[in-house]
N, C-alpha and C positions, 0 to 999 in steps of 0.2 A: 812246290809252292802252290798254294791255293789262294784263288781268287773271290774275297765276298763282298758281292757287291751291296754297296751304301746307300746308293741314288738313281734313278733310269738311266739308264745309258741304250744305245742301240750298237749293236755286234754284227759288223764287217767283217767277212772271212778275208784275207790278205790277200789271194788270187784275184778275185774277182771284184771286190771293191763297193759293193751294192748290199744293201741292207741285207740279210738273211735272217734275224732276233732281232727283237726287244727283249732285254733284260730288265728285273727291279729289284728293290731291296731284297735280300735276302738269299737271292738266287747266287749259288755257286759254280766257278769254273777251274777247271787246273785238276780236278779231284782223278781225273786218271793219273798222270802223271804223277801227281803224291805217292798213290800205291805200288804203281810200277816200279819194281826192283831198278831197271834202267831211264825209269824217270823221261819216258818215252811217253810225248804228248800226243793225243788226237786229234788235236786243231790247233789251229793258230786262230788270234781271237783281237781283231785292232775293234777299239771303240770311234764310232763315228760324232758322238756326240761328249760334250766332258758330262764327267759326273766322279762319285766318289769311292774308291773300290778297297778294301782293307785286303793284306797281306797274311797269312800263314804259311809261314814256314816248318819244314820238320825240326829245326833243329829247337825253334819256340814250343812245338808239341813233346819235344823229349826232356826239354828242361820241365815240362809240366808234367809230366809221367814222375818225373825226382820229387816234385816239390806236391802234387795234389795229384795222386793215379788216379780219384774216382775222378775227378775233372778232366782228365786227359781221357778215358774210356766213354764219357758221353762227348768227348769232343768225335774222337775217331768214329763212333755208333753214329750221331748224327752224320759225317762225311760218308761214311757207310752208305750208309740209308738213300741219301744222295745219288750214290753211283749207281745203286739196286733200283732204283727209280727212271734211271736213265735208261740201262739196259732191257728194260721191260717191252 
């Protein structure tokens, strides 16, 4: 599951409890764990503040592979690009 977020929120690591990010629109989370074969997260990620975060799922990305490939392909490339941003 990938996390996109909608609205500012600020990002509490669950050990420790004290701000570590600000997040904003646009900014995604979850995108290791999507790729991961065992779906094996890097962090855990509690919001200190509300705000509003959309949902993707794999199985929303495969019924969109059936129904629209070249949409699901710049779905994936954009998530891509994401993670290659991260690990830099």
């Amino acid at each position: 599951m990938i996390s996109i977020i909608c609205s500012p929120l600020t990002r509490l690591p669950r050990a420790e409890r004290s701000a570590c990010a600000s997040v904003g629109p646009g900014e995604v989370g979850g995108e290791v764990g999507f790729f991961t074969s065992d779906r094996r997260r890097s962090a855990t990620v509690t919001a200190a503040t509300d705000g509003q975060v959309r949902v993707v799922r794999r199985r929303w990305l495969d019924e969109l592979r059936g129904s629209d490939p070249r949409a699901a392909a710049d779905v994936l490339f954009q998530l891509a690009r994401t993670l290659a941003d991260r690990v830099q």
